[in-house]
Backbone as a chain_set.jsonl record, in Angstrom:
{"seq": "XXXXXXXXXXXXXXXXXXXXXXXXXXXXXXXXXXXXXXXXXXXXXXXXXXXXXXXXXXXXXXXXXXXXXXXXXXXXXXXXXXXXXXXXXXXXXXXXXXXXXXXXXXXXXXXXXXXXXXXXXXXXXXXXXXXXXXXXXXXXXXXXXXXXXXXXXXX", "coords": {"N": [[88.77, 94.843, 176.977], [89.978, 98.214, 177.899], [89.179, 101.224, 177.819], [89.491, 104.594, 177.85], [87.279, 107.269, 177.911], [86.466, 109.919, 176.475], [84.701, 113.056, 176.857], [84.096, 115.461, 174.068], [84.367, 118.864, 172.424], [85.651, 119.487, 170.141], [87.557, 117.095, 168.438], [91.271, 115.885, 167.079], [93.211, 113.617, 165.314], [96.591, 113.405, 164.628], [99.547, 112.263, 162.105], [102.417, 111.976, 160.975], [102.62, 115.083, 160.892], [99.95, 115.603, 159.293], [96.743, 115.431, 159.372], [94.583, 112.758, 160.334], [92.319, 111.992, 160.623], [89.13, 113.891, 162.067], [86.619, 114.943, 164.088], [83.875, 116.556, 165.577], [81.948, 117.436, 167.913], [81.2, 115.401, 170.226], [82.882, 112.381, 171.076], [85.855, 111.33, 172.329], [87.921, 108.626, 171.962], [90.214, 106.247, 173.612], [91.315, 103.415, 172.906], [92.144, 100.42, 174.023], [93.544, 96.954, 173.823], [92.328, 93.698, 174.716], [94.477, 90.483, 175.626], [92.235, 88.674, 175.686], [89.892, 89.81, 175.058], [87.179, 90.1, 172.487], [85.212, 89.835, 169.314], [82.853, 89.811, 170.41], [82.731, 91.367, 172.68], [84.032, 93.595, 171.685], [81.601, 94.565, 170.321], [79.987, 94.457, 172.714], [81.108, 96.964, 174.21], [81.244, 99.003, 172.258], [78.414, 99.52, 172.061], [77.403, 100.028, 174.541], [79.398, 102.101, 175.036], [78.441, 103.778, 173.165], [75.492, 104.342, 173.759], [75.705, 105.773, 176.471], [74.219, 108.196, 179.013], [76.304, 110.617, 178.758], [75.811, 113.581, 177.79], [74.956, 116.848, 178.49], [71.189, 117.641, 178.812], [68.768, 119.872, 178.326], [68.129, 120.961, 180.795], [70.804, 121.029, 181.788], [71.441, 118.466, 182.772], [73.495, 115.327, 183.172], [71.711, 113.137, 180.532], [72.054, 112.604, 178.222], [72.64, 110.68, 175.199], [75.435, 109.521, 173.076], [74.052, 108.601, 170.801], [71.911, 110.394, 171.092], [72.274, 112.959, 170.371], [73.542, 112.969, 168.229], [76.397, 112.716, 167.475], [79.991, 112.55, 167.087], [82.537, 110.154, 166.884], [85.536, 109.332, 167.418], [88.507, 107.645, 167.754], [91.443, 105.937, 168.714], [93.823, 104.013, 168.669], [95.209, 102.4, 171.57], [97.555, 100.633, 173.292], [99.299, 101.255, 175.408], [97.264, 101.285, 177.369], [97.434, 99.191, 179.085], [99.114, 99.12, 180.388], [101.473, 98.071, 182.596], [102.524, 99.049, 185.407], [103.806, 97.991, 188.547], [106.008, 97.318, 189.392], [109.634, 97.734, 188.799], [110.93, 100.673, 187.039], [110.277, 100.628, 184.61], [107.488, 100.485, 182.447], [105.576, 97.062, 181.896], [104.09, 95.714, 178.825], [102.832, 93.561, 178.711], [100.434, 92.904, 179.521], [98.804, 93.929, 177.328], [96.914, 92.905, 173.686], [98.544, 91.106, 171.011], [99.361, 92.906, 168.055], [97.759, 91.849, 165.865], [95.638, 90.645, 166.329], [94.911, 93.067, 167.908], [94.739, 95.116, 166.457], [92.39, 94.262, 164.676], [90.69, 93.986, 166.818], [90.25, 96.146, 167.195], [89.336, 97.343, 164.584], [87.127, 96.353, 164.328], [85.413, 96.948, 166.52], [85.247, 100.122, 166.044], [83.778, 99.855, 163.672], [81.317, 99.112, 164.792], [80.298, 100.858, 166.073], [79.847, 102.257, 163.291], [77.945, 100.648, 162.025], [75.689, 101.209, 164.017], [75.389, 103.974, 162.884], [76.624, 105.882, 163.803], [78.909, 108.836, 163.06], [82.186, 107.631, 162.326], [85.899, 108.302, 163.41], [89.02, 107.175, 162.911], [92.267, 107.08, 164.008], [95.482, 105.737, 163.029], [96.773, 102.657, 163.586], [98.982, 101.484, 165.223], [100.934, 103.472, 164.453], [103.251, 106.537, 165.098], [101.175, 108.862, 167.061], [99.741, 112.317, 167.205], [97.343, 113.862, 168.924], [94.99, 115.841, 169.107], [92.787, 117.428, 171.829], [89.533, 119.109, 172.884], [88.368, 119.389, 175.249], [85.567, 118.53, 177.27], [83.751, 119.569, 179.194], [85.148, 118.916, 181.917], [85.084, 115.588, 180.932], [85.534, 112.57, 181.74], [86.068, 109.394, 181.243], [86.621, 105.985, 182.196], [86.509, 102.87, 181.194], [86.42, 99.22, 181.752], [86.543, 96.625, 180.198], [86.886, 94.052, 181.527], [85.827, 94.102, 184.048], [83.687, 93.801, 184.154], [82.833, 91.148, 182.916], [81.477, 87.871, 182.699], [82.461, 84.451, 184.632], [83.15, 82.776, 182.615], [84.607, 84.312, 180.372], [82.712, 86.117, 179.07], [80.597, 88.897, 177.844]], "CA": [[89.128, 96.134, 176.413], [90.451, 99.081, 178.422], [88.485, 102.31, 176.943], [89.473, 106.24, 178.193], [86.21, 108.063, 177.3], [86.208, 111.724, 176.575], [83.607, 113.57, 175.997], [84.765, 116.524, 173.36], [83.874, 119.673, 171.67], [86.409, 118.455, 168.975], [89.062, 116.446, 168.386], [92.254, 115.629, 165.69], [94.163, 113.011, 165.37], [97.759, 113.608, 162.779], [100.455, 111.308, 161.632], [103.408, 113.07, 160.954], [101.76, 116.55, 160.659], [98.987, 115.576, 158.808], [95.255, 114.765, 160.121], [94.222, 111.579, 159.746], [90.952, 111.778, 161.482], [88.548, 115.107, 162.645], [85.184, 115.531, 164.522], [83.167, 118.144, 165.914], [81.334, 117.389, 168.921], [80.787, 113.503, 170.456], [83.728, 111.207, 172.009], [87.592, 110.881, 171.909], [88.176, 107.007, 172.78], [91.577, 105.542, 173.608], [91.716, 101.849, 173.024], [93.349, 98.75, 174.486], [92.525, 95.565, 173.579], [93.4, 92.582, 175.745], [94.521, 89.262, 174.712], [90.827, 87.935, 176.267], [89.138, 90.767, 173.76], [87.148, 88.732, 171.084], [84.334, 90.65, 168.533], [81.512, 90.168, 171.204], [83.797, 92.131, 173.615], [84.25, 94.884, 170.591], [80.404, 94.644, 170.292], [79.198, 95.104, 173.718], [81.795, 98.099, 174.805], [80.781, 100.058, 171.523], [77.391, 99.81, 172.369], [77.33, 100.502, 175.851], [79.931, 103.753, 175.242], [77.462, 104.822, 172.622], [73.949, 104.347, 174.881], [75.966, 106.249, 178.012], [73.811, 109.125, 179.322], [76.945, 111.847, 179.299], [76.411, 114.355, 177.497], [74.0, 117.236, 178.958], [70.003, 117.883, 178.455], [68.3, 121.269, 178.456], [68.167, 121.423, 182.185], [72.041, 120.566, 182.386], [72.051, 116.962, 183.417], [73.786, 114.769, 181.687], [70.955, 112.789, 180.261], [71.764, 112.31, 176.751], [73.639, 109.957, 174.681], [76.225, 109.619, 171.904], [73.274, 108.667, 169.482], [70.962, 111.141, 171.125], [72.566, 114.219, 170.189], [74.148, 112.858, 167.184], [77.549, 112.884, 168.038], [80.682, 111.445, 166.542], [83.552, 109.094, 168.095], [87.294, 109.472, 167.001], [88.666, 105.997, 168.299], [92.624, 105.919, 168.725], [94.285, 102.425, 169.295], [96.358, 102.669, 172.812], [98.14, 99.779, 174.258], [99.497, 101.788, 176.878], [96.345, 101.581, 178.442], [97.487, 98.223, 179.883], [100.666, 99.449, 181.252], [101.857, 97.421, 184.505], [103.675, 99.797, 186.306], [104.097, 97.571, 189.688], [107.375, 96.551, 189.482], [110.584, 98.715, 188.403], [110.408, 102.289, 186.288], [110.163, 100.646, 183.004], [105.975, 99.617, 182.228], [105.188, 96.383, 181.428], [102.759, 95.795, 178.571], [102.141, 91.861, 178.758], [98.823, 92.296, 179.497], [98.287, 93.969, 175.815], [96.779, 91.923, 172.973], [99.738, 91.198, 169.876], [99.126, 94.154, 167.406], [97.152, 91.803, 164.685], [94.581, 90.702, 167.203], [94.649, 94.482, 168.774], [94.015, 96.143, 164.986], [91.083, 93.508, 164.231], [89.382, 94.016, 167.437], [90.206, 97.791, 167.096], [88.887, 97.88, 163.758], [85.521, 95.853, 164.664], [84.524, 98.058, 167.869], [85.358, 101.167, 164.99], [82.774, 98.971, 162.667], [80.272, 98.236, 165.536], [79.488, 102.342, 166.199], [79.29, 102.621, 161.928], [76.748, 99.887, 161.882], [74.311, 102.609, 164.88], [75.077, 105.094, 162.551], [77.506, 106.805, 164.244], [80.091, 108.942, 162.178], [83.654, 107.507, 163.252], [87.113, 108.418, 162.285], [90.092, 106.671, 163.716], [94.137, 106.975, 163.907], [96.252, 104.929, 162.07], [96.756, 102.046, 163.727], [100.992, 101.232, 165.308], [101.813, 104.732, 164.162], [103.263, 107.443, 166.505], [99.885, 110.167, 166.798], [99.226, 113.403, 168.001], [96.074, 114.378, 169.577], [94.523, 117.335, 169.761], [90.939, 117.483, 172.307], [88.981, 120.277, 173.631], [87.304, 117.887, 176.474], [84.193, 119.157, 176.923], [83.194, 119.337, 180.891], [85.865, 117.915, 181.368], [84.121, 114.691, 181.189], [86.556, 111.601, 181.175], [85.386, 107.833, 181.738], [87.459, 105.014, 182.431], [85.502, 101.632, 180.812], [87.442, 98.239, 181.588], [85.465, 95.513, 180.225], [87.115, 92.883, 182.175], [85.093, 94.639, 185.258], [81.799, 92.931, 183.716], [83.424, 90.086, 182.052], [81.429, 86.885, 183.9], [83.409, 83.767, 185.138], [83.381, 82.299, 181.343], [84.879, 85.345, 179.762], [81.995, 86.519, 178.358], [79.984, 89.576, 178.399]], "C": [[89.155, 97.146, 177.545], [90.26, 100.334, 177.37], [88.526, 103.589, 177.754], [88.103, 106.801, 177.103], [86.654, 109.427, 177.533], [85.306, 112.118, 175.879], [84.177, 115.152, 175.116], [83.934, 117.775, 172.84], [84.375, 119.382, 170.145], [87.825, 117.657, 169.09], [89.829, 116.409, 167.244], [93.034, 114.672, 165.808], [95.647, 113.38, 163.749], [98.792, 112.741, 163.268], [100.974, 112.144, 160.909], [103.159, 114.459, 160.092], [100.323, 116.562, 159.947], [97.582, 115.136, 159.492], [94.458, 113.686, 158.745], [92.321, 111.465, 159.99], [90.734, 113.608, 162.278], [87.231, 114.815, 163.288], [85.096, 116.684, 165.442], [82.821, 117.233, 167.753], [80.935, 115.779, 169.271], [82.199, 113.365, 171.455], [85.038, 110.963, 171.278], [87.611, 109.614, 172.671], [89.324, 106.534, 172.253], [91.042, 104.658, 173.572], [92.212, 101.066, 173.304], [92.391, 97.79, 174.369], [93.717, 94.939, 174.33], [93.563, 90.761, 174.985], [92.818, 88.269, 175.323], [89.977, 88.494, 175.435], [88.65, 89.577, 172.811], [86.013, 90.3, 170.833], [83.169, 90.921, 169.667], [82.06, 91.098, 172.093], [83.748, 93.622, 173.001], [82.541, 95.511, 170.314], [79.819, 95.396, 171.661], [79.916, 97.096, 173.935], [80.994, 99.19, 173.654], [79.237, 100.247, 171.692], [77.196, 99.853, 173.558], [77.706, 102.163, 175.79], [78.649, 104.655, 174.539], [75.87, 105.112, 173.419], [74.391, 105.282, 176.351], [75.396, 107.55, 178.161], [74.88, 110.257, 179.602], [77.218, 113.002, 178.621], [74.515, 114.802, 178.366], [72.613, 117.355, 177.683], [69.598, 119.342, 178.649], [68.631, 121.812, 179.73], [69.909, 121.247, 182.853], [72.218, 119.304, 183.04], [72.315, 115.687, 182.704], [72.999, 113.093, 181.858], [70.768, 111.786, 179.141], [72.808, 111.273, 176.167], [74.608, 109.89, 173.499], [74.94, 109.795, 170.914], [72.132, 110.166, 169.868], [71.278, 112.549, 170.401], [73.229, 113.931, 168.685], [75.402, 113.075, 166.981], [78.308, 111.916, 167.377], [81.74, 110.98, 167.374], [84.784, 109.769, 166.585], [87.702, 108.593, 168.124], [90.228, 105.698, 167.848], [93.177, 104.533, 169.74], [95.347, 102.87, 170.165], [96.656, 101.735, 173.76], [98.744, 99.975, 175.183], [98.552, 101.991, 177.931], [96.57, 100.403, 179.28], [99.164, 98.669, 179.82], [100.575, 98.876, 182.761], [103.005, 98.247, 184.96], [104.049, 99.234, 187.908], [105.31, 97.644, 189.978], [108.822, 98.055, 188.71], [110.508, 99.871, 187.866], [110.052, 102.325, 184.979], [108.48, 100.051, 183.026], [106.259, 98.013, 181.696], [104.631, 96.409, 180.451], [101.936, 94.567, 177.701], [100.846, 91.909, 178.898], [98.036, 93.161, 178.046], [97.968, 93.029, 174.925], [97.735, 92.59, 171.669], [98.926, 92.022, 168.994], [98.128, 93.235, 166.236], [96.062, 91.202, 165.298], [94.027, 92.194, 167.592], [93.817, 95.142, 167.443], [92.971, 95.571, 164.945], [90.226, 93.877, 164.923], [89.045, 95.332, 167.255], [89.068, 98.019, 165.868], [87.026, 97.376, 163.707], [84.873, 96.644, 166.061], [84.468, 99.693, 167.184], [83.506, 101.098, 164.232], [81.359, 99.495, 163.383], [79.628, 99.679, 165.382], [79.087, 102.827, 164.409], [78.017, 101.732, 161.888], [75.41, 100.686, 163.342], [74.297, 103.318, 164.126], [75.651, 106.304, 162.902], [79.001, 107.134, 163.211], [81.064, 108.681, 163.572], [84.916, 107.735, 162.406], [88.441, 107.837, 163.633], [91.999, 107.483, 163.461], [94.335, 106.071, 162.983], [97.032, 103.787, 163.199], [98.544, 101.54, 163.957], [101.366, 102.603, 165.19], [101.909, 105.583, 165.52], [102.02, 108.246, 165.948], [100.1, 111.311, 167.483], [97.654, 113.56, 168.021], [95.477, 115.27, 169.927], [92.892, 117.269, 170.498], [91.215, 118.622, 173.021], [87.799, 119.56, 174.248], [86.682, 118.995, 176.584], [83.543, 118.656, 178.561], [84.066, 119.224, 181.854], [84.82, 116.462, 181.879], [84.648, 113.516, 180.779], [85.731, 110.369, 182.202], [86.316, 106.764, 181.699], [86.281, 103.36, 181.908], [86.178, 100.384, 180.055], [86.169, 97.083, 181.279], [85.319, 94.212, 180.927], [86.225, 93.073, 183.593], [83.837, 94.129, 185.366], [81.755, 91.602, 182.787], [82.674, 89.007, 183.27], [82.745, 85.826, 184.079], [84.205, 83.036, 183.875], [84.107, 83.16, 180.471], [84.12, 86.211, 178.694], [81.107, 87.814, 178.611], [79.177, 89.932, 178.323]], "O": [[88.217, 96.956, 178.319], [90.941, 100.483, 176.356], [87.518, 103.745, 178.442], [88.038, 106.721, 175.876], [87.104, 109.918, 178.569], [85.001, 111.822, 174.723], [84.727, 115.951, 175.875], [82.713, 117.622, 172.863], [83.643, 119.113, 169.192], [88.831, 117.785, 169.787], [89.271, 116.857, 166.243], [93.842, 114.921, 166.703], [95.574, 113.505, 162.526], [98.988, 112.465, 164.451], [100.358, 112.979, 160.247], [103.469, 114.724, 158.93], [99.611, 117.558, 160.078], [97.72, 114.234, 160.318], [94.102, 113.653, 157.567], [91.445, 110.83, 159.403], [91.599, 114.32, 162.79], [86.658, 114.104, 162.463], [85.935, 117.465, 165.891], [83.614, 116.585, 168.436], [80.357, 115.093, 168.428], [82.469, 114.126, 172.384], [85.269, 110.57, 170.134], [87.347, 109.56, 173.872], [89.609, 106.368, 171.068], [89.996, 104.706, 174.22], [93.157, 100.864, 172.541], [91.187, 97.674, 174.598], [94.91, 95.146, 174.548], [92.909, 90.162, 174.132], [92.727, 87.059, 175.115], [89.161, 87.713, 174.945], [89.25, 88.565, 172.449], [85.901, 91.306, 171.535], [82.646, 92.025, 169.815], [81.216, 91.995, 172.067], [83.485, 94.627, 173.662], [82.311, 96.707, 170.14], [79.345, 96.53, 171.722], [79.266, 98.134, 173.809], [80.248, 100.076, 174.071], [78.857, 101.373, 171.369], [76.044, 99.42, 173.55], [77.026, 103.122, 176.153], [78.072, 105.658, 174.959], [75.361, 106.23, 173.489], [73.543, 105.475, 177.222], [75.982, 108.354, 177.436], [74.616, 110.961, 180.576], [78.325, 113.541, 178.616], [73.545, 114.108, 178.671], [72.669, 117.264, 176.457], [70.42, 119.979, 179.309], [69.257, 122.861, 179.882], [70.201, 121.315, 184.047], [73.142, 119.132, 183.835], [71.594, 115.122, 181.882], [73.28, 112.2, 182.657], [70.029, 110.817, 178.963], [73.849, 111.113, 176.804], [74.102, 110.679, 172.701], [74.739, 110.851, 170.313], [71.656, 110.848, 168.96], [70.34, 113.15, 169.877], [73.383, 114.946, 168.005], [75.561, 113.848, 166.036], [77.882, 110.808, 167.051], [81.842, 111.392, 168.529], [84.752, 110.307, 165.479], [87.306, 108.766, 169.276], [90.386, 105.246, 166.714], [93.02, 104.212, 170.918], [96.271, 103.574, 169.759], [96.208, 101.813, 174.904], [98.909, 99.057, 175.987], [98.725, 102.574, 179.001], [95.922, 100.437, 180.326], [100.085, 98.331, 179.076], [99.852, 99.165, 183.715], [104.207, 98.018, 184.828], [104.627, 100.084, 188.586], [105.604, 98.157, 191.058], [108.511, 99.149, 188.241], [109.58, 100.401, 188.477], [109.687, 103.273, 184.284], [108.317, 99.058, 183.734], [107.288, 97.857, 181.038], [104.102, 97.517, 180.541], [101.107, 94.483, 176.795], [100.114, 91.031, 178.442], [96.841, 92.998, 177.799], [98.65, 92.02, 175.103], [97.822, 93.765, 171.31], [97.71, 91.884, 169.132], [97.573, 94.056, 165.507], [95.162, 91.255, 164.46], [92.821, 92.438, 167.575], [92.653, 95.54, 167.411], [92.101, 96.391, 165.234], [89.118, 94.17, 164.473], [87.888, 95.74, 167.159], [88.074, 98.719, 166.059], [86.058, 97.94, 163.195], [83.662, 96.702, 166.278], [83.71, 100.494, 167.731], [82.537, 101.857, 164.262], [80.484, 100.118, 162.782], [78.605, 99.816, 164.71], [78.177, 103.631, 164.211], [76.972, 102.347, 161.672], [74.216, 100.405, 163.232], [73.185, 103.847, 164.104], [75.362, 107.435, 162.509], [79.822, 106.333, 162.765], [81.051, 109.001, 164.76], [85.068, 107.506, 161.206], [88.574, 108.109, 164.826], [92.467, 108.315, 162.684], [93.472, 105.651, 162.212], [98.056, 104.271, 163.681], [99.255, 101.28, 162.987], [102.267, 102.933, 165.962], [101.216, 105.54, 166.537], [101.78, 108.349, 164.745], [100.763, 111.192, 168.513], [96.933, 113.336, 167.049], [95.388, 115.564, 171.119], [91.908, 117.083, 169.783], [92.23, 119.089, 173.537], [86.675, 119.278, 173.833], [86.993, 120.12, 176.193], [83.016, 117.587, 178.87], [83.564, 119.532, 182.935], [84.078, 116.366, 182.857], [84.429, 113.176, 179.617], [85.135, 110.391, 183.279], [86.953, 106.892, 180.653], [85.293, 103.086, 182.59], [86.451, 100.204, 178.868], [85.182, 96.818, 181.966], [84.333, 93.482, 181.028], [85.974, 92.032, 184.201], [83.098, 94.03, 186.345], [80.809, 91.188, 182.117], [83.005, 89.084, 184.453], [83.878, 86.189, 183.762], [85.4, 82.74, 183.893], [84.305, 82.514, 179.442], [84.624, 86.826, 177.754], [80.791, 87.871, 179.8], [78.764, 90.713, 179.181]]}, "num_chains": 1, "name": "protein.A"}
């Protein structure tokens, strides 16, 4: 999985003008799933993003975590995050997983932060979106799982 973190004040996601999805304060997360992605994959990442020390503490250092502060996720499926741009002007995006693998894992790394307790609200899944964030620090994270994937594909 290929995960853009933002940390937010709020976010929106809408499908053709409408909002599908709102929170207040927590984490805007793009999604890519890869065809190597399985549930344990969807498991670890959501619990790692949620345990990550970035949001600040009293003294300003960022200390705290998704669950600490009580913070919600808004979790937008984005197979353009595996875009191969090497080669000519058009992307690649072979190294995406096929859209009924991508939704499943999407919708189980969604799952994984409801089962902490974390409110989540997603996109709609294939559809075109708009996005509205008010990043918050700005405070953006890049979190490829294949980066900690051992030799077995496991993590």
């Amino acid at each position: 999985m290929r995960i853009v973190i933002q940390r937010v004040s709020s976010s929106r996601v809408s499908v053709d003008e409408k909002t599908v999805g709102e929170i207040g304060a927590g984490l805007c997360l793009f999604v890519g799933v890869s065809p190597a992605d399985d549930a344990r994959t969807a498991a670890w990442a959501a619990s790692k993003i949620a345990n990550l020390r970035i949001f600040e503490d009293s003294e300003g250092k960022m200390n705290r975590s998704l669950l600490d502060i009580g913070g919600e996720v808004l979790a937008i499926s984005q197979f353009t995050l595996f875009a191969d741009c090497r080669k000519g002007r058009r992307p690649s995006f072979i190294g995406a997983a096929e859209p009924s693998l991508a939704n499943s894992l999407y919708e189980s790394f969604a799952a994984n932060f409801r089962e902490m307790g974390v409110s989540v609200k997603t996109g709609v899944f294939g559809a075109e979106m708009k996005v509205d964030i008010i990043n918050d620090g700005p405070v953006t994270i890049i979190l490829d799982t294949e980066d900690i994937m051992d030799k077995k594909g496991s993590v």
